[in-house]
N, C-alpha and C positions, 0 to 999 in steps of 0.2 A: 473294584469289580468283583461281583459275590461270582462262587465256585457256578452258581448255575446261569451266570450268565457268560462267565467262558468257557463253558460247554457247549453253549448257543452259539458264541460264537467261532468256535474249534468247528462247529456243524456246518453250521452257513460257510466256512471258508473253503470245507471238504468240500461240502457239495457244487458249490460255484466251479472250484475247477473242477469236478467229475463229468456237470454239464457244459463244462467249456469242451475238455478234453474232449469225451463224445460227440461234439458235433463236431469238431476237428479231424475225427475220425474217419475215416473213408468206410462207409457201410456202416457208421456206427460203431456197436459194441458186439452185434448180435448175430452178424455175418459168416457163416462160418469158411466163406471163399475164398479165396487168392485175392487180395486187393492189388490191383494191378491200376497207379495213376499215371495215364499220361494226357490227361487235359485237365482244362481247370485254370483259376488265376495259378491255385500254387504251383503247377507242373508248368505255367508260362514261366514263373519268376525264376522256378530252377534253372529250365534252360535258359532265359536270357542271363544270370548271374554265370552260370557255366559256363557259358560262351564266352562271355566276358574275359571271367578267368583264364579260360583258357589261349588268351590272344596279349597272355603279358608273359613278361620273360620267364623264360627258366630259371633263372637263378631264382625266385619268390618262391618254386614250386616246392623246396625243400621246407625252408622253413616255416610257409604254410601249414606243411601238415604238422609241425607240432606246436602251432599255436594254440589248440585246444586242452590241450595235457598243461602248455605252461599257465594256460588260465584257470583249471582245475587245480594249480598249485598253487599260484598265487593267491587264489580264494581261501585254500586251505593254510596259505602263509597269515591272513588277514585275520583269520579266526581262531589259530593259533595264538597270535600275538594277542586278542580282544580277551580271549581265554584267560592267557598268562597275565595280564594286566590288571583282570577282576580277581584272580588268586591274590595278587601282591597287594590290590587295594581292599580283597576282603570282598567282593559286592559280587553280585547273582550274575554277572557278565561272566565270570569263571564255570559255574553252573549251566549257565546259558550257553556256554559253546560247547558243554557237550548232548544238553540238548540239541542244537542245531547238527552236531554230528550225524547222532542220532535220526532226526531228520533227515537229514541227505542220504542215511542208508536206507531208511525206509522208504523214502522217494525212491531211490534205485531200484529198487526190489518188485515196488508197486509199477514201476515202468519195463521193468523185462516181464511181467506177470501181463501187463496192457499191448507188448508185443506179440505174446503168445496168443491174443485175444482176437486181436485185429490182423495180425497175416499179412502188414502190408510191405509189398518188395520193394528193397532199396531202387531210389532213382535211376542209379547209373546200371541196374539190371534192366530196367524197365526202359530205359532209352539206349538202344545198342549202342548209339554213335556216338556219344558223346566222350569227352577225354577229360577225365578228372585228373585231380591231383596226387588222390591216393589213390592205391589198390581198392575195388569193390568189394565188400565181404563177401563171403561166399553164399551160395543160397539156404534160407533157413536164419541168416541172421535180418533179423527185420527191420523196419525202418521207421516203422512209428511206436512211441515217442521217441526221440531224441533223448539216449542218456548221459552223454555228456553234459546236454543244456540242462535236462532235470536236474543234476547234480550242482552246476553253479546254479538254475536259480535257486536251489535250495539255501546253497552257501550263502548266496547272496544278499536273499531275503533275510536270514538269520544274520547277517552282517549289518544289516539296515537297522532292525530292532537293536540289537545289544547296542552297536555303533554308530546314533546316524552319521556321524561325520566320515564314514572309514565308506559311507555305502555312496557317495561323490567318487569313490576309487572301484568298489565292487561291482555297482552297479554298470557302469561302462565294461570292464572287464566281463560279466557275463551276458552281455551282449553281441561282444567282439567273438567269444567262442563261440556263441551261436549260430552268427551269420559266416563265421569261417566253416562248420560243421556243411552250409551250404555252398559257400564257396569253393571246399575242398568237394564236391559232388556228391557226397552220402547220405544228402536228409533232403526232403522236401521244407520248406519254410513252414509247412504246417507243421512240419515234426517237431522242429525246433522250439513253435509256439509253445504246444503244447506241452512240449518238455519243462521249460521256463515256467509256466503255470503249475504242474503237476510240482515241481520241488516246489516252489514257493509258498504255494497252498498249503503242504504236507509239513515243511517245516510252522510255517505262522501259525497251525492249528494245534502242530505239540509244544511251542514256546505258552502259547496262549491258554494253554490246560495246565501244563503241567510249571510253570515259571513257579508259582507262588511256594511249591514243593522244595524247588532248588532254591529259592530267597531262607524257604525255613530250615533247608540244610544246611545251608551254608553260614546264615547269623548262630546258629545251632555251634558250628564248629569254629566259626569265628570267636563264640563267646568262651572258649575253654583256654585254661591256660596253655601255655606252650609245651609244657612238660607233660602237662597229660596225655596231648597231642602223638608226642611224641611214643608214646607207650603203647600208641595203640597198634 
């Protein structure tokens, strides 16, 4: 693939989720109100998934909530591994996982930056009655996109490319955080979408620019002897 057609397509991947995300969006981009959801399929599916939740034992409700943290770990365990694997055999999968790092924190960054934008109040503010799993954040912390979901699908997506075989493990995993990020009551199912979109996008589009960079890095330092290596 020539340098100007994965420009083209690092563009088309941006943009596809920017106009996904936006229309995910409640009011858009451009609103400068209080987005405040409480109808909708998405504010149905919360609260029926809510309810739900909330009508299974106690004992789940602990480690519920930190199902989302161990699934941002285990992503980070996958990609570690995929990393250290492309060092030891030498090939662009070492390169390529700290692209996709890289990735995921820019996902992050662009998803607290799309909070500030859109204004929208977490669910479990917006529905007094309901009984989540966790504490609600306080007011000011927002609720669309979803950063934990940005962040696995970031990993995840970058896991898919370097790894297909690892993303039959990844892939489920950042799913499972997603729909727990709703389950636990803090995200509408749009947020999560979007979140999932917004890393995915953001990682495929810096893998897909910048790959050929880290392949020439890495056969670059591949090809030196060890001793020099070492010197440097």
């Amino acid at each position: 693939m020539t340098t100007m057609r994965r420009i083209l397509v690092a563009v088309l991947a941006l943009a596809a989720g920017a106009v996904v995300v936006t229309l995910l969006a409640p009011g858009g981009l451009g609103d400068p109100r209080l987005q405040v959801v409480t109808d909708g399929p998405s504010a149905e599916a919360y609260r029926a998934v809510v309810g739900g939740a909330g009508r299974l034992p106690d004992w789940l409700h602990a480690p519920g909530e930190h199902v989302a943290l161990a699934g941002v770990l285990a992503l980070a365990g996958l990609l570690a591994w995929t990393g250290w694997t492309g060092w030891r055999r030498r090939t662009s999968a070492a390169t390529g996982a700290v692209l996709v790092m890289a990735g995921a924190l820019l996902a992050y960054l662009t998803s607290e930056a799309v909070k500030l934008v859109v204004d929208q109040e977490r669910p479990c503010r917006a529905f007094g009655d309901v009984a989540t799993w966790v504490p609600c954040p306080p007011p000011g912390d927002w609720s669309f996109p979803s950063n934990h979901s940005t962040v696995v699908g970031a990993l995840a997506a970058g896991i898919v490319v370097l790894a297909p075989r690892l993303g039959f493990v990844a892939v489920p995993v950042a799913g499972v955080v997603a729909a727990m990020r709703v389950v636990a009551g803090v995200h509408y199912p749009h947020d999560v979408l979007a979140g999932l979109l917004l890393g995915a996008t953001t990682t495929l589009a810096l893998l897909v620019t910048l790959t050929p960079v880290a392949e020439r890095l890495m056969a670059r330092y591949a090809g030196r002897p060890r001793s020099a290596r070492l010197r440097r």
